[in-house]
ChimeraX commands (.cxc) that place a marker at each C-alpha (Angstrom):
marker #1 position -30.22,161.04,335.61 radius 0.5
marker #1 position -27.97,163.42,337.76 radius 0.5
marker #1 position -24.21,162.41,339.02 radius 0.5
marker #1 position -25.37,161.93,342.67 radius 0.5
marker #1 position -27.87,158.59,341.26 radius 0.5
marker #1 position -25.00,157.55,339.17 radius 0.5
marker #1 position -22.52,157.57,341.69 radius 0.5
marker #1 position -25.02,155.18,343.62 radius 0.5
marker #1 position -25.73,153.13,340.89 radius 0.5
marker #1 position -21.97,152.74,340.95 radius 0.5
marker #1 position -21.80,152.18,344.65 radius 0.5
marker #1 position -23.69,149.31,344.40 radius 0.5
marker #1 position -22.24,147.41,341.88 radius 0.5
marker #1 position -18.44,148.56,342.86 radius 0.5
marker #1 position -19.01,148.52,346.74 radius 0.5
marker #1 position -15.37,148.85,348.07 radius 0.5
marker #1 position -14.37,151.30,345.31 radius 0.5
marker #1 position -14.26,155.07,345.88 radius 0.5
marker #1 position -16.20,156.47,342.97 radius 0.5
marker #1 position -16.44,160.04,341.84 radius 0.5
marker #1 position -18.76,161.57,338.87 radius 0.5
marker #1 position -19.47,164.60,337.80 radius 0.5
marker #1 position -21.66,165.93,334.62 radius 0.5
marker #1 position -24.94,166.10,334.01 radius 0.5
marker #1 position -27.32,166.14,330.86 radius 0.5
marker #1 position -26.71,163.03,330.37 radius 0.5
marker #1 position -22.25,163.40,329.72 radius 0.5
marker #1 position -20.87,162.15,333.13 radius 0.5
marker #1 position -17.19,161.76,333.91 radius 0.5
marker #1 position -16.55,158.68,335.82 radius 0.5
marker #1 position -13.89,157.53,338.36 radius 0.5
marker #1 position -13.76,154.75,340.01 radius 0.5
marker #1 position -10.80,153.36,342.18 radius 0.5
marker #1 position -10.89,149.52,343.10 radius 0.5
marker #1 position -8.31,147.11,343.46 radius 0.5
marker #1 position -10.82,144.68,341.69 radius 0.5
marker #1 position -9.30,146.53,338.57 radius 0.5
marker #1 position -5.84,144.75,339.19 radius 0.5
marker #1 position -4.66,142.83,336.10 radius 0.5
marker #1 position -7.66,143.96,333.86 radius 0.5
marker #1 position -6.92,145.02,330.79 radius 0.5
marker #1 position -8.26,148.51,330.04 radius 0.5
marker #1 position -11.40,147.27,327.57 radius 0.5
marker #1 position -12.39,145.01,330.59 radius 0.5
marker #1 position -12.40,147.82,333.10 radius 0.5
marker #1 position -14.26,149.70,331.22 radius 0.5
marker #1 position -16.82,146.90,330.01 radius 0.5
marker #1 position -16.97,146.37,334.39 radius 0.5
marker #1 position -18.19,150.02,334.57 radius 0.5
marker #1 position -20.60,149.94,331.41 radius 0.5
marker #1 position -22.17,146.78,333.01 radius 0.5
marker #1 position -24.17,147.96,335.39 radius 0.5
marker #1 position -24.96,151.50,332.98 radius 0.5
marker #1 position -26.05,149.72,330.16 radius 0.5
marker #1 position -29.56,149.93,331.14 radius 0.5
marker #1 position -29.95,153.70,331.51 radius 0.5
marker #1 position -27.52,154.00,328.21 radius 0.5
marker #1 position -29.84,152.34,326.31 radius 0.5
marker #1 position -33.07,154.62,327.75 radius 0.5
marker #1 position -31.09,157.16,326.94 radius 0.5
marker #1 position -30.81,158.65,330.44 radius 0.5
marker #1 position -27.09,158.16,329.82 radius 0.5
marker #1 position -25.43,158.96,326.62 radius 0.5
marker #1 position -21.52,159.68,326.94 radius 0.5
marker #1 position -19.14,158.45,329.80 radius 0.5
marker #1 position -15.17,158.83,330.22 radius 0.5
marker #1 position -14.05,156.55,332.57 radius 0.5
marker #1 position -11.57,156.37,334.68 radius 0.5
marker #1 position -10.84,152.84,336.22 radius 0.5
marker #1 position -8.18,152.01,337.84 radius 0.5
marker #1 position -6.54,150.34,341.21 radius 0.5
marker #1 position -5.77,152.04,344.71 radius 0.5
marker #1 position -2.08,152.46,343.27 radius 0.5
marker #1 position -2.56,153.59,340.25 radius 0.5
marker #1 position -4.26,156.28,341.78 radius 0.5
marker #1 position -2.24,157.14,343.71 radius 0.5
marker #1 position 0.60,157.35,341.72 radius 0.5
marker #1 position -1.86,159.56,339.24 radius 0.5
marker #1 position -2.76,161.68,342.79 radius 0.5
marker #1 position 1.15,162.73,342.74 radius 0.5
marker #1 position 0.97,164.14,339.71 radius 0.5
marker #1 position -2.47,166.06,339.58 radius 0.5
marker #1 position -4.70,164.17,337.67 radius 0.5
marker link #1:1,2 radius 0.2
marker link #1:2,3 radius 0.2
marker link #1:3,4 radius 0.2
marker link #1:4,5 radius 0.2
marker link #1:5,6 radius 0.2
marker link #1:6,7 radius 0.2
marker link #1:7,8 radius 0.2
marker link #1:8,9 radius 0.2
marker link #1:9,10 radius 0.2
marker link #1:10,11 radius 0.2
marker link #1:11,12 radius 0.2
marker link #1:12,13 radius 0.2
marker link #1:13,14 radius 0.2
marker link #1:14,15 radius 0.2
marker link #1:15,16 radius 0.2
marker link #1:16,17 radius 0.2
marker link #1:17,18 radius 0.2
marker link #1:18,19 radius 0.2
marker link #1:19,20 radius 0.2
marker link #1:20,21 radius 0.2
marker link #1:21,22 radius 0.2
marker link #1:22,23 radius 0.2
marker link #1:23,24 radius 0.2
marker link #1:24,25 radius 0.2
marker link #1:25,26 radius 0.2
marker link #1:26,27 radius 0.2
marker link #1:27,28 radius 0.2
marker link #1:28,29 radius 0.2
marker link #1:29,30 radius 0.2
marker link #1:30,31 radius 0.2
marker link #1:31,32 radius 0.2
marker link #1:32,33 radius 0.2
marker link #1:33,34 radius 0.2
marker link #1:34,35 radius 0.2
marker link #1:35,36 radius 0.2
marker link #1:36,37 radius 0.2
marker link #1:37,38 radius 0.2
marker link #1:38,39 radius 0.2
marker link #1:39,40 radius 0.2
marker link #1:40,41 radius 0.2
marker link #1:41,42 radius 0.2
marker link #1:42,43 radius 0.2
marker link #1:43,44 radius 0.2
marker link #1:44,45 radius 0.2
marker link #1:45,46 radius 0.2
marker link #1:46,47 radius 0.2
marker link #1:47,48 radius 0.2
marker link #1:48,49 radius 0.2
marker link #1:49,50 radius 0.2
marker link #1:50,51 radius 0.2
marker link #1:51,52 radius 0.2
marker link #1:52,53 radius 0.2
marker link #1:53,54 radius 0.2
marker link #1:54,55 radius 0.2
marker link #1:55,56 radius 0.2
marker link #1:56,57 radius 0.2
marker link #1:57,58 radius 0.2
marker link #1:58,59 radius 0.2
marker link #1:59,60 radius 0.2
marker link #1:60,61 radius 0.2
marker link #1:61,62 radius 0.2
marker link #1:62,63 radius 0.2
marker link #1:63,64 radius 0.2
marker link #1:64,65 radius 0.2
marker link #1:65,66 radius 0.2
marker link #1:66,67 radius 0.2
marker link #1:67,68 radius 0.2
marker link #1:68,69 radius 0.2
marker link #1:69,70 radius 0.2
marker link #1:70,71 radius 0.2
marker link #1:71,72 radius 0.2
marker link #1:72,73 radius 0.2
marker link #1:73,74 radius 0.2
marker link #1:74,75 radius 0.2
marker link #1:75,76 radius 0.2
marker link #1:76,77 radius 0.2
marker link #1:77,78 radius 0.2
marker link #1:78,79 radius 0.2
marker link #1:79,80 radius 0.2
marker link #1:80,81 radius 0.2
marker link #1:81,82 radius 0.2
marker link #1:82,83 radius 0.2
view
């Protein structure tokens, strides 16, 4: 698994969301910015973003994400400040 299949595994099951990922071997940092994230808790964005993983987790192709979910404004606000 390399970040450029993740990011369209992520595509697919977050279609208006810009995602970015970078890593490889298997570690992969995750963002992904969709207002579908609006009045989630942080477990249940994160359980959103495992869903559609937990497949290639389990084969092993992926063993460690950090995500990053969050909405359009949160991201931006995070954007101001360099994150």
């Amino acid at each position: 698994m390399n970040s450029e299949q993740l990011t369209e595994i992520l595509k697919a099951a977050f279609p208006e969301a810009d995602v970015a990922v970078t890593g490889q071997a298997g570690k992969f940092d995750l963002r992904i910015v969709d207002d579908l994230f609006q009045e989630k808790r942080p477990v249940a964005r994160q359980q959103a973003v495992y869903a559609p993983l937990n497949d290639y987790i389990a084969s092993g192709e992926v063993h460690a994400v950090t995500i990053r979910a969050m909405t359009k404004e949160e991201w931006r606000k995070a954007s101001l400040f360099g994150a």
